[in-house]
C-alpha positions as CSV (number, residue, x, y, z in Angstrom):
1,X,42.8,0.6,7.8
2,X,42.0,4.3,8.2
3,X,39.5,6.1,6.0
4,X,41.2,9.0,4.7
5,X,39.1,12.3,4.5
6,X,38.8,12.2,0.8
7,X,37.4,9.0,0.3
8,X,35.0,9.8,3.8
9,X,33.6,12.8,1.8
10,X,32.9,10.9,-1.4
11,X,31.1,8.3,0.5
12,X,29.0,11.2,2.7
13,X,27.8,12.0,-0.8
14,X,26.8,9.1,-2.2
15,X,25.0,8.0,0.7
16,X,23.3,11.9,0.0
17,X,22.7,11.0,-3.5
18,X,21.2,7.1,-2.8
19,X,19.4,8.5,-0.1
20,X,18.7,12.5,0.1
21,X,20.0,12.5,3.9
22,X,22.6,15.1,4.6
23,X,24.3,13.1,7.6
24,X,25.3,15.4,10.4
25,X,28.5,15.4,12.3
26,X,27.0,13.4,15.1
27,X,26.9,10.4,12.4
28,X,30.3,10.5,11.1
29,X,31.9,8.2,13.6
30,X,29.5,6.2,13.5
31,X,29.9,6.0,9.5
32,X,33.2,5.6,9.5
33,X,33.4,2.8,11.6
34,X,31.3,1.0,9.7
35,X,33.0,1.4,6.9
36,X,36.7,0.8,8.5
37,X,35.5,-2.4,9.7
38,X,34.1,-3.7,6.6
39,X,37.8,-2.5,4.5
40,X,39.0,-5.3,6.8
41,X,37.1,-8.0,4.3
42,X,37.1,-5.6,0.9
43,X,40.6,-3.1,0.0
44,X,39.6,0.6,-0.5
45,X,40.3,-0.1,-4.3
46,X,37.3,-3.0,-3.9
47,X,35.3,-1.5,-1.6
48,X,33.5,1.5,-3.8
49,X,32.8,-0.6,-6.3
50,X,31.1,-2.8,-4.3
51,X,29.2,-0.3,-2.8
52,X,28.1,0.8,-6.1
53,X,27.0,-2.8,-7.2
54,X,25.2,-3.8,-3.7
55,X,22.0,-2.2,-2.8
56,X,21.9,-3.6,0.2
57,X,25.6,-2.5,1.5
58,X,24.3,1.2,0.5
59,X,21.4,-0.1,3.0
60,X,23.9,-0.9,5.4
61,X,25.3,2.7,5.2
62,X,22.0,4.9,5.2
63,X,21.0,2.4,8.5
64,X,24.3,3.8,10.0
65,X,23.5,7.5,8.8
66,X,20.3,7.9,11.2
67,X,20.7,8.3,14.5
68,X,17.2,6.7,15.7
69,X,16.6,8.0,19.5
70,X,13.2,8.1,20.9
71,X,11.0,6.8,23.1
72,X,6.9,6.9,24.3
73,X,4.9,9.5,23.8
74,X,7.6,11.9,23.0
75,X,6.7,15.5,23.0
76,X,3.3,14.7,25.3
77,X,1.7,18.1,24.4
78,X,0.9,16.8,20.9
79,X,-0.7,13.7,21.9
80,X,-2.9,15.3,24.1
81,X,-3.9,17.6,21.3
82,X,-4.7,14.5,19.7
83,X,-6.5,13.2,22.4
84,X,-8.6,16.4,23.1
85,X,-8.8,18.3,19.7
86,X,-8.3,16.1,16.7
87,X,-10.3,12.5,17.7
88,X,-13.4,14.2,19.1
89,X,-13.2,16.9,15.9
90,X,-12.5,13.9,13.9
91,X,-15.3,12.0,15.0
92,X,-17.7,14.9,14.9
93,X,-17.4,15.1,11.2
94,X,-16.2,11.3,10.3
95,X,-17.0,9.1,13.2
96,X,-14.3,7.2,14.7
97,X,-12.8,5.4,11.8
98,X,-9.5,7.4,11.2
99,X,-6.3,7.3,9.0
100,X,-2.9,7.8,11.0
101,X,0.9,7.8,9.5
102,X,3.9,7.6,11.6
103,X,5.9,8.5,8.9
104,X,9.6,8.7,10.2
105,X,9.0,5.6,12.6
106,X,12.5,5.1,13.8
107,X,12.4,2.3,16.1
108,X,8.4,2.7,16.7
109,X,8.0,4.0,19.7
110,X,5.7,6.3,18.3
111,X,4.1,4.4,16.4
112,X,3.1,2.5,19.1
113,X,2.0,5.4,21.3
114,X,-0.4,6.7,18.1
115,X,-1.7,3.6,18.0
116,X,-2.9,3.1,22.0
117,X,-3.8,6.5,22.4
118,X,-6.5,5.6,19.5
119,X,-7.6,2.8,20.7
120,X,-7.8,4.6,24.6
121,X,-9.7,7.1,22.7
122,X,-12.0,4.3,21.0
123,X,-10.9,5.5,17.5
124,X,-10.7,2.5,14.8
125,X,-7.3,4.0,13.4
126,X,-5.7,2.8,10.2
127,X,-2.5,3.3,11.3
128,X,0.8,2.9,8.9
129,X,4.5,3.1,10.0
130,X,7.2,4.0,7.6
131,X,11.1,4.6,7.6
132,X,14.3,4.3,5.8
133,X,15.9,2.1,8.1
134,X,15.0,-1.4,7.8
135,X,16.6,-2.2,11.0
136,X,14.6,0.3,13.4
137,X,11.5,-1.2,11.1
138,X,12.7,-4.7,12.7
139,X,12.3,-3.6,16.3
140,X,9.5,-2.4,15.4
141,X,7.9,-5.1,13.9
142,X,9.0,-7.2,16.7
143,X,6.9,-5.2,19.6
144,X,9.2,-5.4,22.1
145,X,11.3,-2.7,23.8
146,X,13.8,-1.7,26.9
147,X,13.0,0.2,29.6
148,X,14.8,3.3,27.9
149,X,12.1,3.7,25.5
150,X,10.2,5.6,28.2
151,X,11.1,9.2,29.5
152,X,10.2,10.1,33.5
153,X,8.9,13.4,32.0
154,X,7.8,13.7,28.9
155,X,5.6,11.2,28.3
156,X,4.9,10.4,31.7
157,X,1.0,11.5,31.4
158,X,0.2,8.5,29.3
159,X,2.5,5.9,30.9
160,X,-0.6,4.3,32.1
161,X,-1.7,3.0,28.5
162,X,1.7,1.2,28.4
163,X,1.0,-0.3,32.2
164,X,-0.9,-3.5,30.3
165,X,2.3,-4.3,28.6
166,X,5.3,-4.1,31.0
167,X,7.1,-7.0,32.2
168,X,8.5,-7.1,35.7
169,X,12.3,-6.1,34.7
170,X,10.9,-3.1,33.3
171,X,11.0,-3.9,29.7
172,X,7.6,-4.0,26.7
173,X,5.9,-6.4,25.0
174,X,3.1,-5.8,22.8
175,X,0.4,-7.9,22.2
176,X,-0.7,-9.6,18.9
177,X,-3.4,-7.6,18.6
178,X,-1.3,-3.8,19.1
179,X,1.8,-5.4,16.5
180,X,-0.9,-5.8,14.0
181,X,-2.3,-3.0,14.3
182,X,0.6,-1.3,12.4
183,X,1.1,-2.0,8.8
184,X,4.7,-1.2,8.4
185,X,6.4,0.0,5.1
186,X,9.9,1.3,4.0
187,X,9.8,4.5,2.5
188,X,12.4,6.8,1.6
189,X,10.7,10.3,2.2
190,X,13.6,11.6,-0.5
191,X,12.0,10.0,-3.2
192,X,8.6,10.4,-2.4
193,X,7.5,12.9,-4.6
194,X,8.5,10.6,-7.3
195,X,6.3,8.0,-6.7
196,X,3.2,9.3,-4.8
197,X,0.8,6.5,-5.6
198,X,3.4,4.2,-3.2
199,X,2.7,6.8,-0.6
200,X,-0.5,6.2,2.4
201,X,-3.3,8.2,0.8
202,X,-6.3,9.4,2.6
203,X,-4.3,10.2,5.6
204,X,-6.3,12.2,8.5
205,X,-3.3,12.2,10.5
206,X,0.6,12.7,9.4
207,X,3.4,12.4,11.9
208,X,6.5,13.6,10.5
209,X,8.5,14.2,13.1
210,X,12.7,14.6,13.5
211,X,13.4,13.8,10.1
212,X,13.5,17.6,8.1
213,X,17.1,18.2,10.3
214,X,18.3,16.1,7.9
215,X,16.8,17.3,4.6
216,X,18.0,20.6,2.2
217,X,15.4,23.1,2.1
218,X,14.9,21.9,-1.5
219,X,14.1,18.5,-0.1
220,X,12.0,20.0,3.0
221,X,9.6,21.8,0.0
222,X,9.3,18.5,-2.0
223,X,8.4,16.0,0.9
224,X,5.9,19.0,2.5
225,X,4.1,19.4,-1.2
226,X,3.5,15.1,-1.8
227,X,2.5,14.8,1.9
228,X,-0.1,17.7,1.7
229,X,-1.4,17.4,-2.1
230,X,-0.9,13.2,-2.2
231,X,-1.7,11.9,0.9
232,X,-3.3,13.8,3.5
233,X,-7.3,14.1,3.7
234,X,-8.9,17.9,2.9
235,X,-9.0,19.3,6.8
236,X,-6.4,16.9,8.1
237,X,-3.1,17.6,10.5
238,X,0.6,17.0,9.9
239,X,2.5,17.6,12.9
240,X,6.4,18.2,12.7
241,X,8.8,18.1,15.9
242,X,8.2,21.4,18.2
243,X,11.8,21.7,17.9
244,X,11.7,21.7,14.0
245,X,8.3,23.6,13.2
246,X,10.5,27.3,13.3
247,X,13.6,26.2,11.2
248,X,11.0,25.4,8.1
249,X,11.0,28.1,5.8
250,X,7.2,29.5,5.5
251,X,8.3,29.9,1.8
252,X,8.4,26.3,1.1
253,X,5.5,25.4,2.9
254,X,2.9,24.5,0.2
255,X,-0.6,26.1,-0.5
256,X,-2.8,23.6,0.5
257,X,-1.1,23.6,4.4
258,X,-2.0,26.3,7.1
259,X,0.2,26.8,9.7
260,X,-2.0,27.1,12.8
261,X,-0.9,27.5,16.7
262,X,-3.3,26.5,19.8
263,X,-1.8,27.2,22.9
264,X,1.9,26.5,22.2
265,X,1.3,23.6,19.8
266,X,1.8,24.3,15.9
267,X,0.9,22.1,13.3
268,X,-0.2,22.0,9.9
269,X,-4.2,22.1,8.6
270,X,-5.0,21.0,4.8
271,X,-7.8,23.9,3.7
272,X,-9.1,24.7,0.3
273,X,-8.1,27.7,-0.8
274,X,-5.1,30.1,-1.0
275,X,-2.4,30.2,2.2
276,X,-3.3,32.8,4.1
């Protein structure tokens, strides 16, 4: 059975509504699909309702909504920020027990690359993995990933901490050790602000990266505010994608966060204080 536009649109907005993601044309196929396939068990007239009763059919949909491509140390430059500005700063004032959030985790890839890049750096990190998506949270959990999860570019400077865990065809597998190292939660960053005491507090580190494309400005404003007055530690960085950091709206960034550039990587600094 074919989805007509009408009934595509109203299920675009309730998966908006469930989930505060504003799915992009690259997802639509992908969405409709999905739900073309499963009309072949439910009729259109059964289906809706359904959806409406079943949290985790609406699940099924806001998995689908996400497209969840990444891999290794994506965008290098900021991990070697980390590595050469924000540990040995960190430990200069804290020593080298430190709070890190990956907290649009996709498949965990990052994640991962937070968590031997601290441990590289001898930094006892805390480190906390969240998404929407309980599938990518399942590869994640699971520690092992494809050759595609690695970049011959970007990334390529810190290939060597993944060295210990590649297996001859190519492919990852983590250790015991580096899986528990990650306490992984499901979040919805859309509803965040609505239950802040759910959220990691006493963060000295906050990844958010790839996840405001989706997001109204509205949205953006609401996430940035819990992030910086809930969660992340007085003198603490929040990094965003490179590619996102100029389509935020200074307007909507809140008080407490200074937008600060070192070379040609921006990020976000809590400070006392009024936004300069």
């Amino acid at each position: 059975m074919v989805l007509n536009e009408e009934d595509f649109n109203r299920t675009i907005d309730l998966i908006s509504s469930k989930s505060g993601i504003l799915p992009r044309e690259t997802h639509a196929a992908g969405i409709r699909h999905y739900i073309e396939k499963r009309m072949t068990d439910l009729s259109l007239e059964e289906y809706f309702p359904y959806l409406l009763s079943h949290t985790e059919e609406i699940e099924n949909l806001i998995n689908g909504s996400t497209i969840n491509e990444t891999y290794f140390f994506r965008e290098e430059k900021q991990f070697e920020f980390l590595r050469d500005k924000v540990f040995p700063e960190h430990k200069n004032f804290n020593g080298n027990r430190i709070n890190i959030w990956s907290a649009a985790c996709s498949t965990g890839e990052e994640a991962y690359s937070l968590s031997l890049l601290a441990k590289a750096c001898n930094m006892n990190a805390r480190l906390t993995a969240s998404d929407i998506n309980t599938q990518v949270l399942n590869i994640c959990k699971s520690g092992i990933y494809k050759k595609n999860s690695i970049r011959t570019v970007d990334g390529a400077k810190f290939h060597h901490l993944l060295e210990p865990f590649k297996n001859e065809e190519g492919s990852y597998t983590f250790s015991r050790e580096i899986i528990n190292s990650i306490e992984l939660k499901k979040i919805n960053l859309t509803e965040s602000f609505l239950h802040p005491e759910n959220l990691p507090l006493n963060q000295h580190v906050i990844f958010v990266r790839n996840v405001f494309i989706y997001f109204s400005r509205e949205m953006r404003e609401k996430i940035l505010k819990v992030l910086a007055q809930n969660c992340l530690c007085e003198g603490g960085f929040l990094f965003v994608s490179m590619n996102e950091i100029a389509g935020i709206d200074t307007s909507i960034i809140p008080v407490e966060l200074k937008k600060c550039m070192e070379g040609n990587i921006f990020y976000f600094k809590k400070t006392s204080g009024e936004k300069s």
